[in-house]
N, C-alpha and C positions, 0 to 999 in steps of 0.2 A: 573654760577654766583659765585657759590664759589671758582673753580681754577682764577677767574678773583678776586675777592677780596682778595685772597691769595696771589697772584702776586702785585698787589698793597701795599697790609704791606711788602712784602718783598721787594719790592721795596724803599719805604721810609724808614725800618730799614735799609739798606745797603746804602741808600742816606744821611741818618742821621749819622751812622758812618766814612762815608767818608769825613763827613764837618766836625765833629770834631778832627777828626784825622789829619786833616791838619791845622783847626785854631787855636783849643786852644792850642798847645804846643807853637805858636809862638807870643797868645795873651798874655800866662803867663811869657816865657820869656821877654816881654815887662815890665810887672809889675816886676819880680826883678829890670832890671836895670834902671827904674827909682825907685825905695825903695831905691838903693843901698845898698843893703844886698853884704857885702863881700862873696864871693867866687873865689876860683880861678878856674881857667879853668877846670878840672876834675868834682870838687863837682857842676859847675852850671852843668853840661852836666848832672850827677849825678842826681838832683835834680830833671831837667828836664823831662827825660828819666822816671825816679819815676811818677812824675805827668803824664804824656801822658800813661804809663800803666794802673796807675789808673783811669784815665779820661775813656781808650778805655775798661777796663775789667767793670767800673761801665755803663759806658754808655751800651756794649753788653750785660749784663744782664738785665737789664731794657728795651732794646729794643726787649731782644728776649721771657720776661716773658709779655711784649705790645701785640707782637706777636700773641704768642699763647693765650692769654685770646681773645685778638679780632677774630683769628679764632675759639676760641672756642663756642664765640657769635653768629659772622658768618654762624658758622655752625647750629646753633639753630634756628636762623630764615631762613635759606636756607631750612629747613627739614620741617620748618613749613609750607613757601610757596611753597614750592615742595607739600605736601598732599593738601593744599588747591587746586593747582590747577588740579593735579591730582584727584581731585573728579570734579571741573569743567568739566574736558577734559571727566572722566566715564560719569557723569551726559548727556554733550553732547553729548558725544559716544551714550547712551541708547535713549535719544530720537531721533536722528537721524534714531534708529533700531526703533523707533513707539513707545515704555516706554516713555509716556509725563507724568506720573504720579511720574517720576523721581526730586526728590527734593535735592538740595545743597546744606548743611548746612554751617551756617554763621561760617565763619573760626577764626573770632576774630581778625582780623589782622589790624581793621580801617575800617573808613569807605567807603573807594575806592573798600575793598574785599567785606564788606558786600552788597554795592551797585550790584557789579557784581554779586553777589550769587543772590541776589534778582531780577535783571534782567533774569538771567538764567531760575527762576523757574513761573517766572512771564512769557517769550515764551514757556515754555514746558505745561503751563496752556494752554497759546491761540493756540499755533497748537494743544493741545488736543481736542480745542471746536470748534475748525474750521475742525478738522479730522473727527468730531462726527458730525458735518452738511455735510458733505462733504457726508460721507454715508450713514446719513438718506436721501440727495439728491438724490446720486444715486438711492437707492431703493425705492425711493416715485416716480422716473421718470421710472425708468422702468415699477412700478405698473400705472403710469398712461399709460402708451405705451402700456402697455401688451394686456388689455382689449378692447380696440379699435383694434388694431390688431388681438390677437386670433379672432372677430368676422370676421374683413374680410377674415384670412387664413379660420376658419369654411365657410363660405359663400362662397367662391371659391373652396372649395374641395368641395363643396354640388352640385355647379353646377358642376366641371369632372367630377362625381360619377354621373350625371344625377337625384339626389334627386331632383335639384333646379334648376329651370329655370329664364333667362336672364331675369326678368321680371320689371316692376315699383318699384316692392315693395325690389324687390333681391336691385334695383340700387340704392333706397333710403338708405337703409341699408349703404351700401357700400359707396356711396355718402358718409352719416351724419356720420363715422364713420371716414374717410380722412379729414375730416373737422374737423373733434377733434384732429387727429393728429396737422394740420396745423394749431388750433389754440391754441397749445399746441406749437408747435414750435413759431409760431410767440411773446406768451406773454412770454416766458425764451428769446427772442430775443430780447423785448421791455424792459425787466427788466435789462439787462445785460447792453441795450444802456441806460440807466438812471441811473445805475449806477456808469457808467464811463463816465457820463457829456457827451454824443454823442447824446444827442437828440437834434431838432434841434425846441427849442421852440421861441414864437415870442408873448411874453409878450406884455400886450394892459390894458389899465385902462377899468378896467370890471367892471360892478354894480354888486354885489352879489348879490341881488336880481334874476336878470336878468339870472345869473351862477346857482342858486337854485330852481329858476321855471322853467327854463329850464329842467332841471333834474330827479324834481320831475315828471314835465307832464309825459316823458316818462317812467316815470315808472310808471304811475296811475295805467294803465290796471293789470301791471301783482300783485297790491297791491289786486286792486278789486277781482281778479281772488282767488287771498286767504285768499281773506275777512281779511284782517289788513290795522287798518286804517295807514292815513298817513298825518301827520299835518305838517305845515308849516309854522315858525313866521319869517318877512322879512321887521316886520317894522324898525329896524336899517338902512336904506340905508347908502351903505359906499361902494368905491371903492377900487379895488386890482390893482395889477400890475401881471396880469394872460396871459397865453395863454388858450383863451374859450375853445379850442377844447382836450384839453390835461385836465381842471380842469371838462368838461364836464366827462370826460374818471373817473376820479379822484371821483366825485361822483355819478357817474354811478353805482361802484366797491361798494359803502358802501351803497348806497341803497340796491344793489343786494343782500351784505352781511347779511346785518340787515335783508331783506325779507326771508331769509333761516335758520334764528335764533329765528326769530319771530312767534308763530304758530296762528292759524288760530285766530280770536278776537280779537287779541293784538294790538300795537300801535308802531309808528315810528313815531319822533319828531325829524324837521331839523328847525333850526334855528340859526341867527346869531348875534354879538355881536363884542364888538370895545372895550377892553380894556384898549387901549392904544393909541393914537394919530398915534402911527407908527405902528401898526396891528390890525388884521381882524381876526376872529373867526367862523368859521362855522364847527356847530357842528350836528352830527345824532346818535340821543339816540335811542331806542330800552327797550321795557318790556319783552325781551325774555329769553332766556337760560340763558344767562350771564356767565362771563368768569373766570374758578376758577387761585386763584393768581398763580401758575404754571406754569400757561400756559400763560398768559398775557404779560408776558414780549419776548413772541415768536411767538406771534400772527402776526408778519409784516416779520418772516422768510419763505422761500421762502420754499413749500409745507408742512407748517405746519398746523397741522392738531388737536386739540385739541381730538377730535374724527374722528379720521380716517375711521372707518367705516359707520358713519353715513354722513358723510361728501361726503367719495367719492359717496355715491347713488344720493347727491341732483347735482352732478355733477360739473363742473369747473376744472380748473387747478390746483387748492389750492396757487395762488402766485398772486390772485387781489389784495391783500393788500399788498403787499411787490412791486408793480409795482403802486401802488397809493404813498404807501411812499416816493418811488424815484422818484416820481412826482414833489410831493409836496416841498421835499428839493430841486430840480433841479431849482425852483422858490424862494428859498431862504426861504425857510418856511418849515414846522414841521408838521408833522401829530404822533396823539398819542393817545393811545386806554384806558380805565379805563372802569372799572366795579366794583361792590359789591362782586362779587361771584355766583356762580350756581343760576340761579332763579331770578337774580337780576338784569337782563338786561347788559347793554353796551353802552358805547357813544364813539364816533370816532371824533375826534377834528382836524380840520384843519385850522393854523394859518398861516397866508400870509401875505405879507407885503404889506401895504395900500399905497394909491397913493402920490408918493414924494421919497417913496424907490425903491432901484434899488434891482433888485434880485442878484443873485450871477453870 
């Protein structure tokens, strides 16, 4: 940039003297002979010659002290945008090498630089947090893989070793343990296809009602089983634009949830609600554990785990709630989780768009 702007003033200093050096001596000899200022041939030549010296040494100094002030300039802001982006280029350099914590400071040059400094450090944020789930993924799938597998490698070396025999209880084992696999693969398969809009749903004006008691039934037994009740208000009737069998899935997920948050005495409350002409609310509260604000806002990522140890014993994938989310937006609508804090329960809200709206 600056051998290019350099060539440019030298170019118009050299373009500039060249027009004067051929126009004004024959614009000024114009002007004498209309003045008619007496001169005889010698003293106008004389005169002339004078002037066009003057004209060319005052115009080359002035052109060449343009010059160099403007490359001096030049140079000043070439140095500038040269370090500005030379900390972009290290900036990017470093988190390309994984330094996402790499930041660009604002160069002062407009707001076009500071824009760009501020996009730079605004992606080395987000491949940071996308890096940092990236590997708690990995490592929450290999610990869910591990566990189901070491038992069938243990249970097949039992029976080469002649410890264990082919029996009901050996195959049950082994059975229920491929089946955790498989359904550990199937639900990172179902989230990925909801994700990226591949599912193949077939939305119907559904009575929520009808989407809620359905729901609840099947889950009475395993409520009973652990003694927390489970109430249910449905006098709102109002219709969605659902597919039943996908929002049956959807609140299947937050019952089961709430049942393993909930301990024994406690209480789960579903019910629904019409705030709005164009949506539907159905919500599942809970007096259980309750969710501290840290975690809450990661509660719908995919093996997230608020308590990881307590969590993997009661079983599951850890990604019902992150495969109901993508449910729910897959139908043009929002699921979203709130709590108090520890102790204080939890409610899971799902908002859908009532009959006359189209989903997405």
């Amino acid at each position: 940039m600056l051998i290019a702007q350099t060539l440019v003033l030298v170019a118009g200093a050299v373009t500039a003297w060249l027009v004067a050096s051929v126009v004004g001596p024959s614009i000024f000899h114009d002007h004498l002979r209309q003045a008619g200022v007496g001169h005889s041939l010698s003293e106008a030549a004389h005169v002339e010659e004078a002037f066009g010296s003057a004209l060319l040494i005052a115009l080359g100094v002035a052109l060449t002290a343009s010059v160099l002030l403007a490359l001096g300039v030049t140079v000043f802001f070439t140095r500038r945008v040269q370090r500005s982006t030379a900390a972009v280029a290290h900036s990017a350099s470093k988190i390309a090498s994984g330094h996402y914590q790499s930041q660009v400071p604002s160069p002062g040059l407009g707001a076009e630089f500071d824009q760009l400094a501020t996009t730079i450090n605004d992606l080395a944020q987000r491949l940071g947090d996308v890096e940092t789930t990236r590997r708690r993924l990995l490592a929450d799938l290999a610990h869910e893989m591990r566990t189901p597998l070491g038992s069938i490698v243990a249970h097949l070396e039992a029976i080469e070793d002649g410890l264990r025999s082919l029996d009901d209880e050996t195959l049950e084992v082994l059975h229920g343990n491929t089946a955790r696999l498989q359904r550990l693969a199937d639900d990172i398969s179902a989230v990925a296809r909801a994700e990226e809009g591949g599912l193949d749903l077939r939305p119907l004006p559904t009575d929520t009602n009808t989407l809620v008691e359905s729901a609840t039934a099947a889950a009475h037994n395993a409520y009973d089983a652990k003694q927390v009740a489970l109430e249910v208000d449905t006098r709102p009737t109002s219709s969605v634009l659902a597919d039943p069998d996908r929002m049956a899935q959807v609140l299947a997920n937050l019952l089961d949830n709430a049942l393993q948050h909930t301990p024994s005495g406690g209480r789960v409350r579903v019910f629904v609600r019409k705030p709005d002409p164009d949506w539907v609310e159905i919500t599942v509260t809970d007096n259980g554990e309750g969710i501290d604000a840290q975690h809450l806002v990661h509660v719908f990522e995919r093996f997230y785990r608020a308590d990881p140890a307590r969590s993997r014993v009661r079983g599951g994938s850890g990604i019902g709630l992150t495969i109901s989310k993508a449910l729910v937006e897959a139908h043009g609508g929002g699921l979203s989780a709130s709590s108090p804090g520890p102790g204080g329960g939890a409610a899971f809200t799902i908002r859908l768009p009532s009959t006359g709206r189209s989903p997405r």
